[in-house]
C-alpha positions in Angstrom: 118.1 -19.6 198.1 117.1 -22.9 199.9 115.7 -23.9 196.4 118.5 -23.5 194.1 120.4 -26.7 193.2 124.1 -26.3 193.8 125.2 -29.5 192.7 128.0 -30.1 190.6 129.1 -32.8 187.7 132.2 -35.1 189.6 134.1 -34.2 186.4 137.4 -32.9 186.8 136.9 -30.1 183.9 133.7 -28.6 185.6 135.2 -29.0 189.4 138.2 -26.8 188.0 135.9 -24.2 186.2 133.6 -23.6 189.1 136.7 -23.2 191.7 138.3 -20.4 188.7 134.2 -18.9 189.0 134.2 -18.7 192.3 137.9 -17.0 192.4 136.8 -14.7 190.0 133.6 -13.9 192.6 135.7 -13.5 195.5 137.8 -11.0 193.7 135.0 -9.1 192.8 133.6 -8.9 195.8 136.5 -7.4 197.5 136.7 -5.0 195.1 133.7 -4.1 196.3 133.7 -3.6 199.6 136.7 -1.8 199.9 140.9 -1.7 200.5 140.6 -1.8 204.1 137.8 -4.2 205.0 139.6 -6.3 201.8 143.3 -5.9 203.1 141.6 -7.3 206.4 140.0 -10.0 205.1 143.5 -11.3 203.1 145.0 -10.8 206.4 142.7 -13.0 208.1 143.1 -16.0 205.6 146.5 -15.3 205.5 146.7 -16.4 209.3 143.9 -19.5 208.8 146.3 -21.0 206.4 149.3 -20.5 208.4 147.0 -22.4 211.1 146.5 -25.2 209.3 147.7 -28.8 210.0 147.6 -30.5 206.6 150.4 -29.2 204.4 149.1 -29.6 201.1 145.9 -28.2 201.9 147.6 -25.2 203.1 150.1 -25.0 199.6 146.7 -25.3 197.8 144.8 -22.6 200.0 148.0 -20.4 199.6 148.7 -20.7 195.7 145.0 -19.9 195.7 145.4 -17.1 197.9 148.2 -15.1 195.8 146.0 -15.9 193.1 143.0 -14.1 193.9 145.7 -11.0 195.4 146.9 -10.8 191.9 143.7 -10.4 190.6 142.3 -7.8 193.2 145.5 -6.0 192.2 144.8 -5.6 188.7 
């Protein structure tokens, strides 16, 4: 792992790609591990985003949030 190269083009295209990747990922992995330790993680960043202070960051994290609970859904 420490030799893999995780760097990323500052294009706007490829930024927006690899966030949609790694939504995809995250759904997949709680399908994997399970409704209840799944339904407790969603919890859990349900309540950091309610904590935090910057409001836009928190509209981004949320609309990002139902986004990934639609897919697990599915």
């Amino acid at each position: 792992m420490s030799n893999c190269d995780f760097t990323t083009e500052a294009n706007v295209q490829t930024l927006a790609t690899e966030v949609a990747c790694l939504k995809a990922t995250l759904t997949l992995i709680l399908k994997a591990i399970g409704q209840a330790d799944a339904g407790k993680v969603m919890l859990n960043m349900e309540r950091f985003v309610a904590q935090m202070e910057d409001e836009q960051q928190a509209e981004v994290f949320k609309n990002s949030l139902q986004q990934i609970k639609f897919a697990y859904r599915q």
